[in-house]
C-alpha positions in Angstrom: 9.6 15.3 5.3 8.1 15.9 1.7 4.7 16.6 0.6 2.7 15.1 -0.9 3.7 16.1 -4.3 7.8 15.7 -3.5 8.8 18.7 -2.5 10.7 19.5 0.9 8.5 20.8 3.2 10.7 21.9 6.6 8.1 24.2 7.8 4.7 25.4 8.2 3.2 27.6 5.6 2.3 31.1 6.6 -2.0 30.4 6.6 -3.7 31.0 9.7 -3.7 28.2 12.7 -7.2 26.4 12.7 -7.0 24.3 15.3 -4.1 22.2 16.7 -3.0 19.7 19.4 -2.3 16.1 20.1 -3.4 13.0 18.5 -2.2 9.3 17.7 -1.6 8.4 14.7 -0.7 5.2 13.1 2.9 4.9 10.9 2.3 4.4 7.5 5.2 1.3 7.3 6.1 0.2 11.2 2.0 0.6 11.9 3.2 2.0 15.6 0.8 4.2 17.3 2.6 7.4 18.2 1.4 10.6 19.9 2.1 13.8 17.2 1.3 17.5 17.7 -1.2 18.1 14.7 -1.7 21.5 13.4 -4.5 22.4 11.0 -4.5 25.2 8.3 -6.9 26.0 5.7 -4.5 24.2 2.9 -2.8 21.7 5.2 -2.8 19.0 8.2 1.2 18.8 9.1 2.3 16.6 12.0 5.1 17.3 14.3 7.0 15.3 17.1 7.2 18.1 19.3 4.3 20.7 20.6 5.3 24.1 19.4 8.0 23.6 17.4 7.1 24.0 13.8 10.1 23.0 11.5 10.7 19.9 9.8 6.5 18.2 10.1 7.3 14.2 10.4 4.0 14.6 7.5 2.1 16.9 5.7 -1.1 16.2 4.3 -2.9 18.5 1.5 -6.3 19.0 2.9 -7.5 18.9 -0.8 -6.4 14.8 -1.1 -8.7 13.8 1.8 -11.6 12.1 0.3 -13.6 10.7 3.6 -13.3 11.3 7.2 -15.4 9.0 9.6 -15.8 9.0 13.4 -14.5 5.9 14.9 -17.0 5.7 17.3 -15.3 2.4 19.2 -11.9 4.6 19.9 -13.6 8.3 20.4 -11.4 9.4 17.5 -12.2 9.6 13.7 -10.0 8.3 10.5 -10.0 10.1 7.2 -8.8 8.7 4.0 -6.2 10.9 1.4 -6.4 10.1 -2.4 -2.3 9.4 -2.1 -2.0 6.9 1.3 -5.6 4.3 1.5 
């Protein structure tokens, strides 16, 4: 997986755990609704297809490029929007 500015990211950076767990997201291209271990730090959000495992995120978003986040009140979830994917 790469970054969001190119570069290989194949694991977690070394900041603190914030919070983490489970949560669907949509595919970017296919638009498939998959379940994804989500870990946040204080610089990223990095997904993962397997709880606990930490190497090679399927994304990584820079916490920095997220310019809204919204509660999605009809799916008890919320969406936020990055500067790079709308």
């Amino acid at each position: 997986m790469f970054g969001l500015f190119g570069n290989k990211v194949t694991s977690m950076d070394n900041t603190a755990k914030l919070k983490e767990g489970f949560l669907k997201k949509e595919s970017r291209h296919r638009k498939v609704w998959r379940e994804r271990w989500v870990v946040l730090t204080e610089a990223n959000l990095y997904t993962f297809e397997t709880q606990g495992v930490y190497r090679n995120p399927t994304e990584v978003i820079d916490i920095k490029t997220i310019k809204t986040v919204k509660t999605d009140e009809t799916k008890s979830g919320f969406n936020f929007v990055s500067k790079k994917y709308k």
